[in-house]
C-alpha positions as CSV (number, residue, x, y, z in Angstrom):
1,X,-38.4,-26.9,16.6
2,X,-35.9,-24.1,15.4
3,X,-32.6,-25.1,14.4
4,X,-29.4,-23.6,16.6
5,X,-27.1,-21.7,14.8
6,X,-23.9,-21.7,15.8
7,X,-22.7,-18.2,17.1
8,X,-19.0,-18.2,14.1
9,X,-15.4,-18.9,15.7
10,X,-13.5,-15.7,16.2
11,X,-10.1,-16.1,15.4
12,X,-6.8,-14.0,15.3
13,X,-5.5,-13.6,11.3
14,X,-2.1,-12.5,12.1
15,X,0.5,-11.5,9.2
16,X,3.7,-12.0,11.2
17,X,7.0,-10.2,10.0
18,X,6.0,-6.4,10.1
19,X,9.5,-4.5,10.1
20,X,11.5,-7.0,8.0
21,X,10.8,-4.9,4.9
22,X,8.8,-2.0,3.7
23,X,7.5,-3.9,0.8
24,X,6.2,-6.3,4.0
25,X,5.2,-3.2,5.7
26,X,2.7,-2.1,2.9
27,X,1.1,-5.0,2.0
28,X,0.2,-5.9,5.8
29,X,-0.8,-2.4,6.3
30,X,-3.7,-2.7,3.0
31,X,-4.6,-6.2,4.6
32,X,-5.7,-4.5,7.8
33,X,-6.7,-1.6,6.2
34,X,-9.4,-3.9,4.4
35,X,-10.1,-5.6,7.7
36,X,-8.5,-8.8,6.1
37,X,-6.4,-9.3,8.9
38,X,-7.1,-8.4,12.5
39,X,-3.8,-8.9,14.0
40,X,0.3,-8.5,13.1
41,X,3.5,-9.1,15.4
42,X,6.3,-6.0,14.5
43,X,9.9,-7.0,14.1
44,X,12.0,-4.2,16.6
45,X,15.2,-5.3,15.3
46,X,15.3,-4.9,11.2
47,X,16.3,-1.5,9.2
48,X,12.1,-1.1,7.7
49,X,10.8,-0.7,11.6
50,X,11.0,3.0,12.6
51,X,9.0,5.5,13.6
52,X,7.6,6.4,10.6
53,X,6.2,2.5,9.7
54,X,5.1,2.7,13.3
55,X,3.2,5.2,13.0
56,X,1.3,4.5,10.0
57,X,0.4,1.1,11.9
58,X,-0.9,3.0,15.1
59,X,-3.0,5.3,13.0
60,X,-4.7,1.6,11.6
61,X,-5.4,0.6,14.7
62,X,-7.0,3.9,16.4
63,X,-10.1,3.4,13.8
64,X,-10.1,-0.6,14.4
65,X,-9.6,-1.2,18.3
66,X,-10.3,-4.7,17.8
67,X,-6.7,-4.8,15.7
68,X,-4.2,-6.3,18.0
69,X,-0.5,-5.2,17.6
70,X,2.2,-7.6,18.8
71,X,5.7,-8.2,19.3
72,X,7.8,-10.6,16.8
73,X,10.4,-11.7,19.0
74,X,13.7,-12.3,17.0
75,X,16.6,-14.2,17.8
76,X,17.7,-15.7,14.8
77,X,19.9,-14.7,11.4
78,X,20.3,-12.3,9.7
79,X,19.5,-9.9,12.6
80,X,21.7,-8.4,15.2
81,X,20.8,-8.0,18.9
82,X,19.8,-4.8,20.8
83,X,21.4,-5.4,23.7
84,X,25.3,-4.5,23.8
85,X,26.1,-7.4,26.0
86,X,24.5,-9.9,24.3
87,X,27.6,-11.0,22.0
88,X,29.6,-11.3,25.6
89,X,27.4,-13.9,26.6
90,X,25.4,-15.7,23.8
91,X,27.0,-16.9,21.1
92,X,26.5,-14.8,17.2
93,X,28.2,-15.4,14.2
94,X,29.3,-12.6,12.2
95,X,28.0,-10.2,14.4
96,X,24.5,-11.7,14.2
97,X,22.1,-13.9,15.7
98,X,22.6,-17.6,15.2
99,X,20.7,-18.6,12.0
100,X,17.4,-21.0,12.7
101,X,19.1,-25.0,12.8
102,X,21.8,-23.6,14.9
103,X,19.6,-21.8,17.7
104,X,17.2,-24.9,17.8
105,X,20.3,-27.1,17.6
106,X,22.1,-25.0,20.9
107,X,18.5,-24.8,22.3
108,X,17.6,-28.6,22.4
109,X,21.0,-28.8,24.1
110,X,21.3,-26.1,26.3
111,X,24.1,-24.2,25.0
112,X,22.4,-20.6,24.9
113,X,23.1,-18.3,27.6
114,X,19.0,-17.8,29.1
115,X,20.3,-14.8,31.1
116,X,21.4,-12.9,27.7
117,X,18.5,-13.9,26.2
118,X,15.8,-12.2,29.0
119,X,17.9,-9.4,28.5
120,X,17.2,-9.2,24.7
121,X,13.4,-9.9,24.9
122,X,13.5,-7.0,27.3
123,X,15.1,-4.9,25.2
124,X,12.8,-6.0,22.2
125,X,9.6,-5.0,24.6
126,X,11.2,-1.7,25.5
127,X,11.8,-0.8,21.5
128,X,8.3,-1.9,21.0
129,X,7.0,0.6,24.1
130,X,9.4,3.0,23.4
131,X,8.3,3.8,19.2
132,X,4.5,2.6,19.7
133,X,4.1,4.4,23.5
134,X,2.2,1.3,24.8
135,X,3.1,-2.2,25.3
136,X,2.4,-5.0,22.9
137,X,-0.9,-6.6,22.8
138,X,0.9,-10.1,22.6
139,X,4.3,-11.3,22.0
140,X,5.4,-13.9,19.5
141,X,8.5,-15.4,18.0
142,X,10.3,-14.8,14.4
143,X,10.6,-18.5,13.3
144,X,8.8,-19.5,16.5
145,X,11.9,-19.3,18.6
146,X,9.2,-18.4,21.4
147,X,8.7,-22.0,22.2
148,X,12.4,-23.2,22.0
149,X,13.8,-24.7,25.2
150,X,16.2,-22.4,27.1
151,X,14.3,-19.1,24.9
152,X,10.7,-19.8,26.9
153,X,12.2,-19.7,29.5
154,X,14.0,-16.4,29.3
155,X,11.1,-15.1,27.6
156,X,8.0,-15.7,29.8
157,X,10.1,-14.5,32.8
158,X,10.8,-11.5,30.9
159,X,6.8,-11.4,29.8
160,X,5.6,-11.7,33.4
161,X,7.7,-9.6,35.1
162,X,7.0,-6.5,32.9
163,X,4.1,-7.2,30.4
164,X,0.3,-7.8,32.4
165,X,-3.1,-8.6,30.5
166,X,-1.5,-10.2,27.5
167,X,-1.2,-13.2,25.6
168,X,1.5,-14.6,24.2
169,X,1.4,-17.3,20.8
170,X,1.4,-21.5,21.5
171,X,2.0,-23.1,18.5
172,X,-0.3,-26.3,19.5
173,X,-2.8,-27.7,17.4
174,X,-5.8,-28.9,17.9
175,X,-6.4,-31.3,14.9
176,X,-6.4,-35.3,15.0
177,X,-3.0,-37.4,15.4
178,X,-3.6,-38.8,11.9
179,X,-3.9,-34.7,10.1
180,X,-0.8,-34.0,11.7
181,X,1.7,-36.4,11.0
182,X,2.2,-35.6,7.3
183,X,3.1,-32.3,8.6
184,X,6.7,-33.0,10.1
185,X,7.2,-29.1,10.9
186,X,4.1,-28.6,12.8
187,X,4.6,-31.8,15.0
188,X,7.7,-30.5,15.8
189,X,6.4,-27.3,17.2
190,X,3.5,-29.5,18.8
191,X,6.3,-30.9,20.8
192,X,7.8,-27.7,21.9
193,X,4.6,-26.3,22.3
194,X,3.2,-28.7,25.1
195,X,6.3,-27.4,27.2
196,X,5.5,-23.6,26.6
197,X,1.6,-23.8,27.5
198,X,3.1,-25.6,30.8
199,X,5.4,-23.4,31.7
200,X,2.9,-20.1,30.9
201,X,0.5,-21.8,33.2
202,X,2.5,-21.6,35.6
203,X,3.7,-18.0,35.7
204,X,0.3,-17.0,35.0
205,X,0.6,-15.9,31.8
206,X,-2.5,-16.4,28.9
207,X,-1.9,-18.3,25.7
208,X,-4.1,-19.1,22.5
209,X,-6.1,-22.1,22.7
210,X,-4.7,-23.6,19.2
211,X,-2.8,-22.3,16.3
212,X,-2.9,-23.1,12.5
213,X,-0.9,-21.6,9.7
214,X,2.5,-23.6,9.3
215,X,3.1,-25.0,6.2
216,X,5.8,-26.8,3.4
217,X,7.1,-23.2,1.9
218,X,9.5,-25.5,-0.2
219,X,8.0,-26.2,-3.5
220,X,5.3,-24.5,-5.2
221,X,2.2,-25.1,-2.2
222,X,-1.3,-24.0,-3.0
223,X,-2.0,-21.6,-0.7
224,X,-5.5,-21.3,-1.8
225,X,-6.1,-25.3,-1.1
226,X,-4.2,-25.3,2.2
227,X,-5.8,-22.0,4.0
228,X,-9.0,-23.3,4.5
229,X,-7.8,-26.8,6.4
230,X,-6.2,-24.4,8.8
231,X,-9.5,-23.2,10.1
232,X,-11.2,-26.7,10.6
233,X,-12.5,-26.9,14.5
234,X,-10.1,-24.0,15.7
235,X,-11.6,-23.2,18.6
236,X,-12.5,-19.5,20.0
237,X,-9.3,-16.7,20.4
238,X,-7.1,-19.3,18.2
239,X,-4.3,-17.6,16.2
240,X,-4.1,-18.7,12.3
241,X,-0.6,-17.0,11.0
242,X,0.6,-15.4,8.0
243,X,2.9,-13.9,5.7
244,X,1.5,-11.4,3.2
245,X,4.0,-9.2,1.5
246,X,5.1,-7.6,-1.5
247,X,8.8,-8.5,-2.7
248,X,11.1,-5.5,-2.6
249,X,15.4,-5.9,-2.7
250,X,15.9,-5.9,1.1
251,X,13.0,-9.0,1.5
252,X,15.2,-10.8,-1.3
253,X,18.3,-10.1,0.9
254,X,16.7,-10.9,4.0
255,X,14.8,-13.9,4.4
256,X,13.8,-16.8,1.6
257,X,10.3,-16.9,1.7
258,X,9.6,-14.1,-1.0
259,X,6.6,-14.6,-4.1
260,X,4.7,-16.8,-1.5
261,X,4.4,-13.5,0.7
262,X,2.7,-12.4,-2.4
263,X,0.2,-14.9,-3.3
264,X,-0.9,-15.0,0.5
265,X,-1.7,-11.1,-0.1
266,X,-3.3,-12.0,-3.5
267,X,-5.8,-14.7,-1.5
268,X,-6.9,-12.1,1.3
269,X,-7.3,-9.3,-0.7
270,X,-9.5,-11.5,-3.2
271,X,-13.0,-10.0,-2.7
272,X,-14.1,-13.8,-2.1
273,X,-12.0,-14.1,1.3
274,X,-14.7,-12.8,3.7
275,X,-17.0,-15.3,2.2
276,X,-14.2,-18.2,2.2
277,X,-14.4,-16.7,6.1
278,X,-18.1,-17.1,7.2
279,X,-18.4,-20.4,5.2
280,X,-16.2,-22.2,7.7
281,X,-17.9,-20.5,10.3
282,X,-14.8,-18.2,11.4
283,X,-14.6,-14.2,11.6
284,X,-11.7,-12.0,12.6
285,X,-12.3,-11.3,16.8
């Protein structure tokens, strides 16, 4: 009798963050240009997304239709809104978004202002349509704010009403109770998570089956040891996230997580990643 082989897992490999620098920019861009990646979410709200990094994005993705382009919703520090009226509404401090504990913090509590934030996802899907000239494959969240209470909300009305055929990110995993409690982060967005997939069901709106990729930045973590857990039974369409990047000044001013970007470019870059890949039985969709 002939053995079965298993037909591999095809996953999403997205490097979220594309916009919050151009040193982020280029090393996402030479990921997918390798076919490393297969997927990244684009900032609409930070000073390195224009037309131009736009652009050179699009032209990556008309020789690889399988590349998916989405949108990394942001709502938190050190970003401003696009929407005028937000500020009137929602609460910023200095002029900015709230940073990450506070909008979970006013979030758990219900002390955003859900009508001011539909209006900014909205506005975040029209500067996405507006510089790309089509809509998002999917839409995500910067931080995972996507699956906060109050923001799902807000944003899933603001998905269904204008955005049709797409997925948008679940951060739900799939592993065993006892893999997942040492991981205080991810249970957390297992939590949120159960409420998001409920409420897409019920506007009709598709999500990924599981999700893998969050991890202790704190420290010095072995990326190299950790990656490969993350693909262990992920099921078909499942999203495994990322940050590749190369440091520049404006990353350093912008967001903490900086040389780590780096050694997550240096791992799928390595000419051993493809085989790392097919080993665990995964490719990119």
């Amino acid at each position: 009798m002939s053995e079965t082989i298993s037909a591999p897992r095809r996953i999403w490999l997205c490097a979220d963050d594309y916009g919050l620098s151009f040193g982020v920019n280029e090393a996402i861009r030479d990921l997918l240009a390798r076919g490393r990646i297969n997927a990244t979410s684009v900032m609409t709200v930070t000073p390195a997304f224009n037309e131009a990094e736009a652009q050179a994005l699009a032209e990556l993705k008309s020789g690889a239709p399988r590349m998916a382009i989405g949108l990394h919703l942001t709502l938190t520090a050190p970003f401003s809104p696009l929407t005028a009226g937000y500020a009137a509404q929602a609460p910023l401090q200095d002029g900015a978004f709230l940073p990450l504990g506070k909008t979970l913090a006013f979030a758990m509590t219900g002390k955003l202002h859900p009508g001011a934030i539909e209006a900014e996802v909205r506005a975040q899907i029209q500067r996405f349509v507006e510089v790309f000239g089509v809509p998002p494959d999917f839409v995500d969240g910067h931080q995972h704010v996507q699956v906060f209470p109050q923001v799902r909300d807000a944003m899933l009305r603001a998905v269904s009403d204008t955005l049709t055929g797409i997925w948008v990110r679940q951060c739900g995993r799939q592993w065993p109770l006892l893999a997942r409690l040492s991981d205080h982060k991810g249970l957390l967005l297992d939590a949120l998570s159960a409420g998001f997939r409920a409420r897409a069901s019920r506007l009709g709106v598709r999500v990924n089956p599981a999700f893998a990729g969050s991890y202790n930045f704190n420290g010095n973590p072995d990326f190299a040891a950790l990656f490969p857990r993350f693909l262990h039974a992920l099921p078909d369409h499942s999203v495994v996230m990322c940050h590749p990047g190369f440091v520049d000044d404006d990353l350093i001013r912008l967001d903490p997580l900086t040389h780590l970007r780096e050694r997550e470019h240096a791992y799928f870059a390595d000419d051993a990643f493809p085989e790392i890949l097919a080993r665990h039985g995964v490719t990119l969709s």
